[in-house]
C-alpha positions in Angstrom: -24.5 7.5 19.3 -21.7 7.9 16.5 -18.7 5.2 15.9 -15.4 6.2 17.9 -12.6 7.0 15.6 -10.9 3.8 15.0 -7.6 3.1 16.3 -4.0 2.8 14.4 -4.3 -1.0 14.2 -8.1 -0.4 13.2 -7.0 1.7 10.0 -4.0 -1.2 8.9 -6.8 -3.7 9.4 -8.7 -1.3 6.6 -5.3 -1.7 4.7 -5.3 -5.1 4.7 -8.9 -5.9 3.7 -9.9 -6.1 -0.2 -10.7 -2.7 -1.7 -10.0 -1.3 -4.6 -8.8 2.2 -4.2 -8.3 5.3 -6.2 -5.0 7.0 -7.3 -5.8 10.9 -7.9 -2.9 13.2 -9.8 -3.3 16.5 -11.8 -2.3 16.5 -15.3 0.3 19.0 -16.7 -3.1 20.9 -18.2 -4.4 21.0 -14.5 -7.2 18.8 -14.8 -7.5 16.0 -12.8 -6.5 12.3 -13.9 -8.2 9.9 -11.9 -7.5 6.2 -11.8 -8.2 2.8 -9.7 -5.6 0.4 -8.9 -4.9 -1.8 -6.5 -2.2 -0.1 -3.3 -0.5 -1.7 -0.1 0.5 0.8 2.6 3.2 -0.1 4.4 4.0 2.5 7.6 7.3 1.0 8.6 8.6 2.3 5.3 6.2 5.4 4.9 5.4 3.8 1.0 2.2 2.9 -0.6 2.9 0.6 -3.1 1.1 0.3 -7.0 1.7 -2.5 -9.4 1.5 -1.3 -13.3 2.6 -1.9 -16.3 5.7 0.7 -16.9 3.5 1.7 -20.3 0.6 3.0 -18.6 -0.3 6.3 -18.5 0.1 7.0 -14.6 3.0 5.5 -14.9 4.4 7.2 -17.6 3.9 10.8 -16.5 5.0 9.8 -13.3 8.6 8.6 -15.1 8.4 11.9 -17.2 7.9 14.0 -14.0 10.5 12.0 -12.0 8.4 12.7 -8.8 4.5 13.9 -9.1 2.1 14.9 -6.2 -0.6 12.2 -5.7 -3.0 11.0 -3.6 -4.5 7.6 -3.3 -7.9 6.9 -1.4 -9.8 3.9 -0.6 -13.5 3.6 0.7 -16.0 1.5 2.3 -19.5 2.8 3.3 -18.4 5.9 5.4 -14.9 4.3 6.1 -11.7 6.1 4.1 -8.7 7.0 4.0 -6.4 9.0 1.8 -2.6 9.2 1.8 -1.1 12.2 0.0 2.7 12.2 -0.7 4.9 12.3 -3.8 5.1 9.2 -6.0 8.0 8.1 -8.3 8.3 5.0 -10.6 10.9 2.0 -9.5 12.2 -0.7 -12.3 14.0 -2.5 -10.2 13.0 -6.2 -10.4 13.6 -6.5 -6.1 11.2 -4.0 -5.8 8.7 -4.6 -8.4 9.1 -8.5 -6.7 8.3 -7.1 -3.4 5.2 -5.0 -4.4 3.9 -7.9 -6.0 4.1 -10.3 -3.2 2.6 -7.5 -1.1 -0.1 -6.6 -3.4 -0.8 -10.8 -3.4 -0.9 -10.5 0.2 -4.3 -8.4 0.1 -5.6 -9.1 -3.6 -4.4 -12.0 -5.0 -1.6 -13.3 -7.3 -1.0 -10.6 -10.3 -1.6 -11.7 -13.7 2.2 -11.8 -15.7 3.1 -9.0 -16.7 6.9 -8.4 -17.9 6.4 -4.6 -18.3 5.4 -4.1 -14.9 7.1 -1.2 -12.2 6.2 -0.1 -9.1 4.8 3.2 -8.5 6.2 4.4 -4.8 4.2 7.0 -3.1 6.2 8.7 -0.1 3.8 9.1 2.1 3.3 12.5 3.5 -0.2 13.7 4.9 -3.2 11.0 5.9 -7.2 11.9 6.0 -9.4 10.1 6.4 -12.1 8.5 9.2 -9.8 5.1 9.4 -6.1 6.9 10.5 -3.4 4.9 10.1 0.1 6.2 11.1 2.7 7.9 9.3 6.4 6.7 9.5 8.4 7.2 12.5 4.6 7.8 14.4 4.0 5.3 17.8 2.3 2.0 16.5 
C-alpha cells in the first residue's frame, strides 16, 4: 500500500527540516547552470528566499537579467519538491537581514559575509510529492 500524498502542513514541515536544495537556471547559451544553496519558502509571501554573496555567479546573472526563470528543488529519499517562479536579487540590508534570520531558523547562523543579497524567487508553479501551497491558496 503506497504513502497518501502528504498534506499542506506536511510539505512546510519538509520546508522546515534540514536539506540542502538545488537552484536550477538556464544560462544565456541555454545550457543548464545548476547550483546548491540553502532556500526558506515562505507561502504567506509567495518567496523562496537564498542567501549569497552579491559576487556569485547566480547572483550575478540574476542582477544582469533583472528577473531570470528558476527553479529550486529539495529532496529526501522519494520526498521533493520544486518551486518554479522568477527570481530577482534584493540589496537591501532589511531584506538580506530577514533572509538570514530565516535561513538561521532552518540551517544555522550564516558565516559573515558583507557582500551578501538575497536572491527572491516569486513563486509561481509547485511539483513535487510534498505540496505545499501557493500564496493566496487555503492553509
Amino acid at each position: 500500500m503506497s504513502d497518501p500524498v502528504p498534506t499542506d502542513s506536511d510539505g512546510m514541515a519538509f520546508w522546515t527540516e534540514r536539506h540542502i536544495c538545488s537552484l536550477a537556471s538556464v544560462r544565456p547559451d541555454g545550457t543548464p547552470h545548476l547550483v546548491p544553496v540553502g532556500a526558506v519558502y515562505d507561502p504567506s509571501t509567495g518567496l523562496a528566499r537564498i542567501i549569497t554573496s552579491g559576487t556569485s555567479t547566480k547572483a550575478r546573472r540574476i542582477l544582469r537579467a533583472g528577473t531570470l526563470p528558476v527553479a529550486v528543488t529539495q529532496t529526501d529519499r522519494g520526498r521533493w519538491t520544486t518551486l518554479e517562479g522568477v527570481a530577482r536579487v534584493n540589496q537591501d540590508p532589511e531584506a538580506v537581514a530577514d533572509a538570514e534570520r530565516r535561513y538561521a531558523a532552518r540551517y544555522g547562523e550564516p558565516r559573515p559575509n558583507p557582500l551578501r543579497v538575497v536572491i527572491e524567487i516569486e513563486v509561481r508553479r509547485v511539483l513535487g510529492t510534498v505540496k505545499v501551497p501557493l500564496p493566496g491558496a487555503a492553509q
